[in-house]
VEXLOGU-372436 format. One record per residue: residue number from 0; residue in three letters; x, y, z of N, C-alpha, C in turn. Coordinates in steps of 0.02 Angstrom, whole numbers, plus 50000, padded with zeros to 5 digits. Layout:
<recs>
- NUM|ALA|X|Y|Z|X|Y|Z|X|Y|Z
...
</recs>
This chain:
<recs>
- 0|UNK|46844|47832|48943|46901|47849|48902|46950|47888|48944
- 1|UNK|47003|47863|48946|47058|47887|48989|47104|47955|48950
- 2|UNK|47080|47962|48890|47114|48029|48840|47102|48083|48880
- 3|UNK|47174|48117|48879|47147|48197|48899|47121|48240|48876
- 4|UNK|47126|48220|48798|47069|48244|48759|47009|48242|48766
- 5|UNK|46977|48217|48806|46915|48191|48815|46890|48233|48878
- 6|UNK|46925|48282|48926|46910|48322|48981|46904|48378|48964
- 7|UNK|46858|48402|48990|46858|48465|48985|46889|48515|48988
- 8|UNK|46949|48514|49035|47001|48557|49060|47045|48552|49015
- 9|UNK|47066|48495|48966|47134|48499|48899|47106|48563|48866
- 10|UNK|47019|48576|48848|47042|48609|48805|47005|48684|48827
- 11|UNK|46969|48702|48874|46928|48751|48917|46992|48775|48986
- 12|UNK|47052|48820|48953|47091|48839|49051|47060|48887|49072
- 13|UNK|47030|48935|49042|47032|48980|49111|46939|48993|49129
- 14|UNK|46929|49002|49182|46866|49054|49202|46826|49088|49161
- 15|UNK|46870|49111|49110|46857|49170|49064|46805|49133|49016
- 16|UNK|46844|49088|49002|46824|49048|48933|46765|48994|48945
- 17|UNK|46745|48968|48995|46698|48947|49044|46621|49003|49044
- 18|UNK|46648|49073|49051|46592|49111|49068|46561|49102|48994
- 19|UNK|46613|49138|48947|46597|49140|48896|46541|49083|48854
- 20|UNK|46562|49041|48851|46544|48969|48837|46483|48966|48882
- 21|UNK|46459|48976|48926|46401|48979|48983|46349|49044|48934
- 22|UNK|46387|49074|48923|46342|49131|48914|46331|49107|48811
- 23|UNK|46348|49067|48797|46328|49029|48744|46350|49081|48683
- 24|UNK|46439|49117|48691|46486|49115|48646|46526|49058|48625
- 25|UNK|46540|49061|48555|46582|49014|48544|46645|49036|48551
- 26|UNK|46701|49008|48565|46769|49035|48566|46812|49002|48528
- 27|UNK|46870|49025|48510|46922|49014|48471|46962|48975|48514
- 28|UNK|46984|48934|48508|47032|48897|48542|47112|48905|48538
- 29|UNK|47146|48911|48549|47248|48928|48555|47234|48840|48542
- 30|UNK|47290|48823|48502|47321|48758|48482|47333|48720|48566
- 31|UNK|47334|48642|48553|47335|48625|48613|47387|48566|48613
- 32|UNK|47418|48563|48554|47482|48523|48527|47440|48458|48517
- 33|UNK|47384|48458|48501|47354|48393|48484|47375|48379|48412
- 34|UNK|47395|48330|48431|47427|48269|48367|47389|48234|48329
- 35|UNK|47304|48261|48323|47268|48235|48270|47264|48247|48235
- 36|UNK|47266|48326|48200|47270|48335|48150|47351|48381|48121
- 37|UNK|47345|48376|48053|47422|48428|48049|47400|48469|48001
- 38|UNK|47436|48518|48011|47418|48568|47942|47395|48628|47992
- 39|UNK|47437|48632|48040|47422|48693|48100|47412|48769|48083
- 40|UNK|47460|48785|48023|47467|48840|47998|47411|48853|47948
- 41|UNK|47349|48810|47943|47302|48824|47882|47247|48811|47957
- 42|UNK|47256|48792|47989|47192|48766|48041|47168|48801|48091
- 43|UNK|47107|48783|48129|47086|48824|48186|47025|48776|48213
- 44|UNK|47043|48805|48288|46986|48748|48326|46938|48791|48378
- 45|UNK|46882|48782|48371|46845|48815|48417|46791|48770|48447
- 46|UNK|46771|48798|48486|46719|48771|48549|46647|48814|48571
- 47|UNK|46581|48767|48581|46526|48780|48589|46500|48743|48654
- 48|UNK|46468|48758|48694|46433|48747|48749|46368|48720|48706
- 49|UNK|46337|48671|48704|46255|48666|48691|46248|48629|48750
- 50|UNK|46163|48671|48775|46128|48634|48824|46094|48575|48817
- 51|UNK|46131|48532|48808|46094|48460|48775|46148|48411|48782
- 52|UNK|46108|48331|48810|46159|48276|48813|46194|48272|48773
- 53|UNK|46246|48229|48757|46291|48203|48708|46251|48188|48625
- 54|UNK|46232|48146|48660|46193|48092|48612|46123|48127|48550
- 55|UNK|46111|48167|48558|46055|48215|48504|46104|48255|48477
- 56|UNK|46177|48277|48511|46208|48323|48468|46262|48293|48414
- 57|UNK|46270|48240|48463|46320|48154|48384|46268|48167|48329
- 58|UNK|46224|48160|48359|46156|48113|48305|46160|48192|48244
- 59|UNK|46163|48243|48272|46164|48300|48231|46219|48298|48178
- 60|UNK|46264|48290|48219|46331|48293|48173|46335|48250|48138
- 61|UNK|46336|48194|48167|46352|48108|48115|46299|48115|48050
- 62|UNK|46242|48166|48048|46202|48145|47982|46228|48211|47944
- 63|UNK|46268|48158|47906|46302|48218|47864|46261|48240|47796
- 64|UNK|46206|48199|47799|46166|48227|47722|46111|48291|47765
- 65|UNK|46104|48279|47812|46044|48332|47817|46076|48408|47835
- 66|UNK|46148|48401|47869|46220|48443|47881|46184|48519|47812
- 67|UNK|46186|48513|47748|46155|48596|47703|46091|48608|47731
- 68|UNK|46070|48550|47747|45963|48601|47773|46000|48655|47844
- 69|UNK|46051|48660|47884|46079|48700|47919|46112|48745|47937
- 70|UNK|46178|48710|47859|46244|48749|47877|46238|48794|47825
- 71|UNK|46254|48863|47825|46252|48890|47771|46312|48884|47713
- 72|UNK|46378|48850|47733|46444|48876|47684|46421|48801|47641
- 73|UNK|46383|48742|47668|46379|48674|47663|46313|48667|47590
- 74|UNK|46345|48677|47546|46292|48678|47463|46279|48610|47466
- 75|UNK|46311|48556|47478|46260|48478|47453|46323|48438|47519
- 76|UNK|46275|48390|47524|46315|48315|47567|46276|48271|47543
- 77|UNK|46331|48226|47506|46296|48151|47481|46331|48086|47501
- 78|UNK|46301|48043|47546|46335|47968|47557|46331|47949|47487
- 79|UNK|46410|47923|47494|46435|47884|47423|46423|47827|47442
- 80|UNK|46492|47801|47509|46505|47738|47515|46480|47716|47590
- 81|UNK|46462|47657|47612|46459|47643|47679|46505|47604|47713
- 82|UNK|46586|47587|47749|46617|47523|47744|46625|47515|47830
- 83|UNK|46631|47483|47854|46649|47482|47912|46704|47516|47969
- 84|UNK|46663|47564|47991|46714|47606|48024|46714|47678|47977
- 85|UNK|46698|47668|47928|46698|47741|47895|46642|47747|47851
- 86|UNK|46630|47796|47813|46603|47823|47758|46629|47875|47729
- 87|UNK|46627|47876|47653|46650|47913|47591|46582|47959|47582
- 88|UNK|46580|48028|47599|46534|48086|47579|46577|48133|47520
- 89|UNK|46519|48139|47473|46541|48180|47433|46505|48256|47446
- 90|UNK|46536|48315|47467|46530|48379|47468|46545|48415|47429
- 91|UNK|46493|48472|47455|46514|48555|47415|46497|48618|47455
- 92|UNK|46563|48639|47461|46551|48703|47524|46585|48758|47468
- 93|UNK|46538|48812|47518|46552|48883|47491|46624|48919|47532
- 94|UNK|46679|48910|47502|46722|48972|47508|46736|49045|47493
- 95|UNK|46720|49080|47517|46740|49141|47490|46691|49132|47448
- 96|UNK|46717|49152|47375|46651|49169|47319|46672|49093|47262
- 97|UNK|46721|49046|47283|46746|48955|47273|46688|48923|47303
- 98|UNK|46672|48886|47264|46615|48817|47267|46668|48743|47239
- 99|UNK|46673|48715|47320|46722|48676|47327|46692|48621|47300
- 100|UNK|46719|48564|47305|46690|48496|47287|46763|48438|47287
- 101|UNK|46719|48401|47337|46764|48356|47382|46745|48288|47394
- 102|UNK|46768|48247|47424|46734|48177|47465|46791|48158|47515
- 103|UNK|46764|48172|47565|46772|48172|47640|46785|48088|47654
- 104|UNK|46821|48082|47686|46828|47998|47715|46781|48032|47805
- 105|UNK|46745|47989|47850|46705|48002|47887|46712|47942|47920
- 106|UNK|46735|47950|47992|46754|47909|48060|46744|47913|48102
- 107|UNK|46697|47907|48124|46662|47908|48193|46666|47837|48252
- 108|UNK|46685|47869|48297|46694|47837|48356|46628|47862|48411
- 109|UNK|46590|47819|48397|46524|47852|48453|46550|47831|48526
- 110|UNK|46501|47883|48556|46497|47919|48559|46546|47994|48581
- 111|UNK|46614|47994|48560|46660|48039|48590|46684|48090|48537
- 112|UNK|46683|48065|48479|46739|48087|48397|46723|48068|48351
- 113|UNK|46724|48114|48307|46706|48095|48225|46773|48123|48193
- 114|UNK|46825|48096|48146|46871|48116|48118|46853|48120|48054
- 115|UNK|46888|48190|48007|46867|48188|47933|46932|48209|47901
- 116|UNK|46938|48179|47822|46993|48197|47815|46972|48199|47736
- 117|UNK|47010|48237|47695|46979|48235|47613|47005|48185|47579
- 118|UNK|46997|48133|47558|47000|48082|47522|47023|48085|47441
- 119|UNK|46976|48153|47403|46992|48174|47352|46954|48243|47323
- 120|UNK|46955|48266|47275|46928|48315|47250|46968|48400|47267
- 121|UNK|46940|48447|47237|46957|48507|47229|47007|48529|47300
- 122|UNK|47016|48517|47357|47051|48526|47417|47108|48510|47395
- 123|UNK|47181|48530|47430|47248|48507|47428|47264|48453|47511
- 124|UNK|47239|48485|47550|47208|48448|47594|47154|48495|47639
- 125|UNK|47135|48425|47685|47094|48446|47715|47060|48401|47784
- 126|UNK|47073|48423|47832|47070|48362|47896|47055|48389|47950
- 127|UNK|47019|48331|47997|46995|48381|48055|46952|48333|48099
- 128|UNK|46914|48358|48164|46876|48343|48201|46820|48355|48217
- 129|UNK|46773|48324|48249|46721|48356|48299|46729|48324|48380
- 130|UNK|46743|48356|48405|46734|48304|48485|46687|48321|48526
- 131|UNK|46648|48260|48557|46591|48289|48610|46620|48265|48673
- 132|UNK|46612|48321|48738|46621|48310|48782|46575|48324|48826
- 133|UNK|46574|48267|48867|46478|48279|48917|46534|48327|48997
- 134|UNK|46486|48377|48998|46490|48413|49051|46427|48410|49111
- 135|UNK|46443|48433|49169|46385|48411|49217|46361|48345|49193
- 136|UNK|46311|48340|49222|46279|48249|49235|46203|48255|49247
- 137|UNK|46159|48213|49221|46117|48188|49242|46065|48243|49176
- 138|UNK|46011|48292|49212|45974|48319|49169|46017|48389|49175
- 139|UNK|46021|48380|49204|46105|48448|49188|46155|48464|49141
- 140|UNK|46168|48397|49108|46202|48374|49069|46198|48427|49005
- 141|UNK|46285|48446|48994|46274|48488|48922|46328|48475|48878
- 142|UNK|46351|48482|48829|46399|48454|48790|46447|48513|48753
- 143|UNK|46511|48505|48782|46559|48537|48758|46570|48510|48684
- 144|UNK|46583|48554|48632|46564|48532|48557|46633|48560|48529
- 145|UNK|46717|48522|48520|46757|48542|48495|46735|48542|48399
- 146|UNK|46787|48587|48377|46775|48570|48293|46834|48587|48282
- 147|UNK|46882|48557|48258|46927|48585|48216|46956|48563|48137
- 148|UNK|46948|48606|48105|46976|48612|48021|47046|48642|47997
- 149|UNK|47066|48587|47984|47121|48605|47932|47114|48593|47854
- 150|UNK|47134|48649|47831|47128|48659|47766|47172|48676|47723
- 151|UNK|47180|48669|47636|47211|48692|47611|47198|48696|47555
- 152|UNK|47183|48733|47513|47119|48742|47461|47178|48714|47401
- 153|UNK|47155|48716|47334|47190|48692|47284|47199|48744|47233
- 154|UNK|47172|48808|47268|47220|48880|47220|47255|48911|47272
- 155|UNK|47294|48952|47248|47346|48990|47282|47285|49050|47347
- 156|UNK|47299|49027|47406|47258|49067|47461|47326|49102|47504
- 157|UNK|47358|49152|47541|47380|49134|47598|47372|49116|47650
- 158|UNK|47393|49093|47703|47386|49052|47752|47364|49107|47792
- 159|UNK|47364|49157|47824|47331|49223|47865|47253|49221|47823
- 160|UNK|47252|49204|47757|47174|49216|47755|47139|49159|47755
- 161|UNK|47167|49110|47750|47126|49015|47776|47121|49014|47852
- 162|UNK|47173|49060|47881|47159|49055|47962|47106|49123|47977
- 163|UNK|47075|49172|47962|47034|49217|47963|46964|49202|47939
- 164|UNK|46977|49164|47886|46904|49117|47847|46896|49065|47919
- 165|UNK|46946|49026|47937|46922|48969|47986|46895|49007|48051
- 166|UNK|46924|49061|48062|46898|49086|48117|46849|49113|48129
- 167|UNK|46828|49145|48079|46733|49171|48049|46699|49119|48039
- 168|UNK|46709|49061|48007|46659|49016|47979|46652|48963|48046
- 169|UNK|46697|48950|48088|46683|48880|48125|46634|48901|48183
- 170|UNK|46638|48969|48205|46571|48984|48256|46528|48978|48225
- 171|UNK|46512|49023|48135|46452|48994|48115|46428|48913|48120
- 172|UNK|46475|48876|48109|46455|48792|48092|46437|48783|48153
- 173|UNK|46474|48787|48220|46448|48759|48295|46390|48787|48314
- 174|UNK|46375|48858|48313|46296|48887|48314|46253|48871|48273
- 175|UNK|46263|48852|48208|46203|48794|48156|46220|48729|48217
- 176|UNK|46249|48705|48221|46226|48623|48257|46205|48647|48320
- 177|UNK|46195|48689|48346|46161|48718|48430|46098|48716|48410
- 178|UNK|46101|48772|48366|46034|48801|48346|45991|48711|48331
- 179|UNK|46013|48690|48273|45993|48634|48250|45952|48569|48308
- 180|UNK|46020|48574|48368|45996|48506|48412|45938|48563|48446
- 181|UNK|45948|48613|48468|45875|48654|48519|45827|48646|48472
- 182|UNK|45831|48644|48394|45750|48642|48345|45715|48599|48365
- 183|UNK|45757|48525|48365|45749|48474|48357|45703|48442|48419
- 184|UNK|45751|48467|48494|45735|48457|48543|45658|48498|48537
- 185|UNK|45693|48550|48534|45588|48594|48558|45535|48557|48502
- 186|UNK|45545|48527|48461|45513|48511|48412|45493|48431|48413
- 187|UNK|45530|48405|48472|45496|48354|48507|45444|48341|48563
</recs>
């Protein structure tokens, strides 16, 4: 894949953020004018280092029903629909002290991107990513784990506290799928 999205360096610049990420913080990401999702002023994107190939940490993410045995804000995930190229999940995440309820449209491009976007239910909107990016090579190999959410709930929130909620909650979600692929792995 020739995307610059797809390198490591679009979305990891400095040293700093490298150590960090090594030392297995998640970090907040600064906007990177990526044109996938919109709704910038409700959104936020952060990044996880897991020591693990690509391919066990897709497999983590893409199963979006087993996604509550992990995540804590994540109350239910149910496949509705199956169609080609996508799937219709119906959710319920915990906001604040709001128990959302939604159905996600779900697009995955293996192995690089999964796109999600809300289809319908309690959200005003709601859209976003996961991207895996393989770092080092071979049994070295570890996977840069973008996430980003945009949101916009369907009661009156301001936008300073959807970007303070995204910024607390998305390290939790990337450290549940770390935690999750190392269970999995040691548990093989």
């Amino acid at each position: 894949m020739s995307d610059e999205t797809s390198k490591p360096d679009h979305w990891i610049k400095t040293p700093a953020q490298w150590a960090l990420l090594e030392a297995g913080d998640v970090i907040i990401l600064e906007s990177t004018g990526e044109s996938e999702t919109k709704g910038s002023n409700h959104a936020a994107t952060a990044a996880i280092l897991i020591d693990s190939p690509v391919i066990p940490v897709w497999d983590v993410v893409n199963d979006q029903e087993k996604a509550p045995n992990y995540m804590k804000t994540l109350r239910s995930s149910k496949l509705l629909e199956e169609h080609e190229g996508y799937s219709l999940i119906q959710q319920q995440v915990k906001i604040g002290f709001h128990k959302v309820n939604y159905v996600v449209k779900h697009v995955p491009t293996p192995p690089s991107v999964i796109h999600f976007s809300r289809e319908r239910g309690d959200m005003k909107e709601m859209n976003g990513f996961w991207r895996f990016i393989e770092v080092g090579g071979g049994e070295e190999s570890k996977t840069l784990l973008i996430y980003r959410l945009s949101l916009k709930p369907d009661f009156p929130v301001p936008a300073f506290l959807i970007r303070k909620s995204l910024s607390d909650n998305l390290p939790d979600t990337l450290t549940s799928v770390r935690d999750e692929v190392l269970r999995i792995r040691k548990d093989s």
